[in-house]
Every structure is written in structure tokens, then in C-alpha cells.
C-alpha positions as CSV (number, residue, x, y, z in Angstrom):
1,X,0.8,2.8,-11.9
2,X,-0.5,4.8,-8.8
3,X,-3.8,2.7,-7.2
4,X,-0.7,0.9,-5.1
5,X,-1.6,1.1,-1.3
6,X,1.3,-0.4,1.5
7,X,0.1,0.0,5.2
8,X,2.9,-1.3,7.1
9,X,3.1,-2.9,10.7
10,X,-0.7,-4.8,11.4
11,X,-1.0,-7.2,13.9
12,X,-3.2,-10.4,13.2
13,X,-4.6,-10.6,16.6
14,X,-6.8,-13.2,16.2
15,X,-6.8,-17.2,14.6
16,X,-8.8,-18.4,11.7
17,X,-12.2,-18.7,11.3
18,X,-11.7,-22.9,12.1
19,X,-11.3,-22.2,15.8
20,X,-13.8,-19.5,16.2
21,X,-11.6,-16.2,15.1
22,X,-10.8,-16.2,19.2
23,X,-8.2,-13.0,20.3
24,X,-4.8,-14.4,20.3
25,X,-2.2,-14.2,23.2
26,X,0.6,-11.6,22.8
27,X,3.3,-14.2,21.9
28,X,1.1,-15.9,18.8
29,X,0.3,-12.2,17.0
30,X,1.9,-11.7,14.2
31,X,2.7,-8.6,12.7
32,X,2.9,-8.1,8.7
33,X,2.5,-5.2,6.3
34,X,-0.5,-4.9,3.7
35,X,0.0,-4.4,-0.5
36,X,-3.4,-3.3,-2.2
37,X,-2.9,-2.7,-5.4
38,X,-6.4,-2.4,-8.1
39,X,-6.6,-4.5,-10.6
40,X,-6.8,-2.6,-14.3
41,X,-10.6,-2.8,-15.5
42,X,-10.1,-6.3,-17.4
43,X,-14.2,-6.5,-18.1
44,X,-14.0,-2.9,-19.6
45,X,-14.4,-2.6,-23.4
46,X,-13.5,0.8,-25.5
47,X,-11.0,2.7,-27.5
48,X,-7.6,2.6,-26.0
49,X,-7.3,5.7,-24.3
50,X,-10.9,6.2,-23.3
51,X,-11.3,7.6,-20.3
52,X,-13.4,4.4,-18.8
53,X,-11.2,1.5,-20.0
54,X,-7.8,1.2,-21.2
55,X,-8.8,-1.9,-23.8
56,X,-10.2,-2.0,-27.7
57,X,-11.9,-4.9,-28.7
58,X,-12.2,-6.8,-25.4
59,X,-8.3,-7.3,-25.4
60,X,-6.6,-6.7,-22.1
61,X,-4.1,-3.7,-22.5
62,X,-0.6,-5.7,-21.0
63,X,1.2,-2.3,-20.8
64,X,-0.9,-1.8,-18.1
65,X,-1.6,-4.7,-16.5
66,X,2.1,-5.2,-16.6
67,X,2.6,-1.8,-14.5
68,X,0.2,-3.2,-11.7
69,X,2.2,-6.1,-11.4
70,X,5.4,-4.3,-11.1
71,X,4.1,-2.2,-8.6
72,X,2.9,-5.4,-6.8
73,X,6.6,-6.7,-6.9
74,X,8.5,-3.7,-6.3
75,X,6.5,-1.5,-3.7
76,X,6.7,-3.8,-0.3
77,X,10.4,-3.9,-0.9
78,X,10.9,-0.5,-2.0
79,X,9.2,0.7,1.3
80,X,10.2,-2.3,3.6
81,X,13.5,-4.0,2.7
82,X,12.9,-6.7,5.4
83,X,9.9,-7.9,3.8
84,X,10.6,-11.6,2.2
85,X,7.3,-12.6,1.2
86,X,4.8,-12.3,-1.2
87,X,1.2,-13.4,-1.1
88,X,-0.7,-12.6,-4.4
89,X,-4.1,-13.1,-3.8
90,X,-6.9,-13.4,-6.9
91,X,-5.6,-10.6,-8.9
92,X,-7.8,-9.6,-12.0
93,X,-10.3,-12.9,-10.9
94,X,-13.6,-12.3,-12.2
95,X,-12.9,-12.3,-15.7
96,X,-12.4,-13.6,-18.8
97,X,-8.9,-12.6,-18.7
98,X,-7.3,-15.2,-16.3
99,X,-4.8,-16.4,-19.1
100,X,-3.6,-13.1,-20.0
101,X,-3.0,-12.1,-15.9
102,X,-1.2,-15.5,-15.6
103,X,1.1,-14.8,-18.5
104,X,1.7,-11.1,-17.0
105,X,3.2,-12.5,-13.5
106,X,5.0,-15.6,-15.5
107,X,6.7,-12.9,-17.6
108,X,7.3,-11.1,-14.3
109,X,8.6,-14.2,-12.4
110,X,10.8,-15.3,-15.4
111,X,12.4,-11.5,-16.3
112,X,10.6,-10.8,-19.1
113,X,9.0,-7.9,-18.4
114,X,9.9,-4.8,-20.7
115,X,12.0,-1.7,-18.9
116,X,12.2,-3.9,-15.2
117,X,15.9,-5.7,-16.3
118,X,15.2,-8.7,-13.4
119,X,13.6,-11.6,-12.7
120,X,11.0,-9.6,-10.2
121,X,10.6,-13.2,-8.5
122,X,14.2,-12.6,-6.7
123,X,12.7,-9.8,-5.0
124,X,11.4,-12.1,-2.8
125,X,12.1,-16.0,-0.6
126,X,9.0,-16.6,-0.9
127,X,6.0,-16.1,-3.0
128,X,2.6,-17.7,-2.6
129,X,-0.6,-17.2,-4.5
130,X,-3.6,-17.5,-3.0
131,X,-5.9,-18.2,-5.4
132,X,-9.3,-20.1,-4.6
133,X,-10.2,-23.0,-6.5
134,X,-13.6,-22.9,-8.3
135,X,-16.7,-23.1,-6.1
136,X,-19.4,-25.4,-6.9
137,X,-22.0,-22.8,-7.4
138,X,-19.6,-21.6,-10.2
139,X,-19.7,-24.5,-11.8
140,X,-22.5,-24.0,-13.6
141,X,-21.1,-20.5,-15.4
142,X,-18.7,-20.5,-18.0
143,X,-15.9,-19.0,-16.4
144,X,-12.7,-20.0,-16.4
145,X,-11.4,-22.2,-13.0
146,X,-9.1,-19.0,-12.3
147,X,-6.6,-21.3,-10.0
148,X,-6.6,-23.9,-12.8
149,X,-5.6,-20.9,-15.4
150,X,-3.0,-19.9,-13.1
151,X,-1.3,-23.0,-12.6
152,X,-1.2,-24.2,-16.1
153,X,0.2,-21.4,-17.5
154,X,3.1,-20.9,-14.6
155,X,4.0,-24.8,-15.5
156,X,4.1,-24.2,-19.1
157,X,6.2,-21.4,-18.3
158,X,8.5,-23.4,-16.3
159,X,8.1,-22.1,-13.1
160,X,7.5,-24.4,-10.1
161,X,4.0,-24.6,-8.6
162,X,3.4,-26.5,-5.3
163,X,-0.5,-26.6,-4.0
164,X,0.1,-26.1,-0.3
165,X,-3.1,-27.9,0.4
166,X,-2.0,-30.7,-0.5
167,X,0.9,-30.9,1.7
């Protein structure tokens, strides 16, 4: 899977929006390294192996959304083997596919992924997914909660989910 970009070595230089995004003195920057990878076209709808989608019949093509994630897992280690954490942020959101993208990363997580032999979570101390609750002006459309998705179907897969808000 090639739309995989790693930009190593940014400095946050400045804090969060909650005190004003003010520049940061030298000894509070932090410096971290950067993993976009694009999300498969989960909204497209074709004949597998059109050029515009890779789906038939609105189902989600797993080959390849399984690829994206294993490029997600593999690529910040593969070209930094210092890095130790992993923050997913709302991959594939936006659709109606949010069960299909949670099951991808469970299998990933839990080492059942076809042709990757591991459980791609032990890549990795630490793994965090960033994934933004459902906003009240969404309430209204009939889309799934995408964090709600996401943490059911981790449970149900056994894997441990902790909301870090509400520590």
C-alpha cells in the first residue's frame, strides 16, 4: 500500500489551544515523528478493480483496507526503531464503514491479519486512538457514533479499551 507518508523529527513548539496555543520554552518542546497514511475510498461504490474504487456493491474491500493498516503499524518502526507509540487518529471516519475499519485494526491488534505472522500491537508500548466522540450537530444524521463503533467492537474482540478522558 504506497499513500504511506513518515516525516520524522517535528517539534511541537507550542501548547494547546486551552491556553492560547502560546510558543513554548525550549525545555517543554517536544519532538515526535508524523505517519499519514490515506484512508482506502470507503464511500466509493464500483466493480472491484475499477479504476475509482476498489469496492462492488457498497462492501468495503478488506484486502485493502487491511494493507493501509499494516502500513500504519509497520512504517514508523521500520523507519524509526525508537518510536514506542502509536496514535491512530479517525481513520476511515466519515463513513458507513466504521464496523468494518474497527474489525481491520482488532484483527491487526489480536494477529489475525493474513501474510503479517504477529500480533502488529507488539510493535508498539503504547497505542492510543484518538477518535472524537459524536458532536451534537451530528446527532441529527444517521451516522454511526464512530468512537462508539470503535470501542464496541475492540471489547468484543477482547482487547482492552481505556477512555483517557475519563481519567
Amino acid at each position: 500500500f504506497g499513500d504511506t507518508l513518515f516525516t520524522p523529527k517535528l517539534t511541537v513548539a507550542r501548547a494547546s489551544q486551552d491556553h492560547g496555543f502560546p510558543v513554548l520554552f525550549e525545555e517543554h518542546r517536544v519532538e515526535l515523528s508524523v505517519l499519514s497514511v490515506v484512508a482506502p475510498d470507503l464511500a466509493a461504490v464500483g466493480p472491484i478493480g475499477a479504476a475509482s474504487s476498489g469496492f462492488a456493491d457498497d462492501a468495503v474491500d478488506l484486502e485493502v483496507l487491511a494493507k493501509a493498516v499494516i502500513s500504519m503499524f509497520v512504517a514508523p518502526v521500520f523507519k524509526d526503531a525508537r518510536c514506542t507509540t502509536l496514535i491512530v487518529g479517525p481513520f476511515g471516519a466519515g463513513t458507513d464503514h466504521a464496523q468494518e475499519v474497527a474489525k481491520v485494526f482488532a484483527q491487526a491488534l489480536n494477529g489475525e491479519l493474513p501474510d503479517t505472522g504477529m500480533r502488529l500491537g507488539q510493535l508498539f508500548h503504547e497505542i492510543h486512538f484518538a477518535l472524537p466522540p459524536k458532536n451534537e450537530a451530528d446527532e441529527a444524521e444517521e451516522t454511526d457514533d464512530y468512537y462508539e463503533v470503535f470501542t464496541e467492537v475492540l471489547q468484543e474482540q477482547h482487547i482492552t479499551c481505556e477512555d483517557l478522558n475519563e481519567l
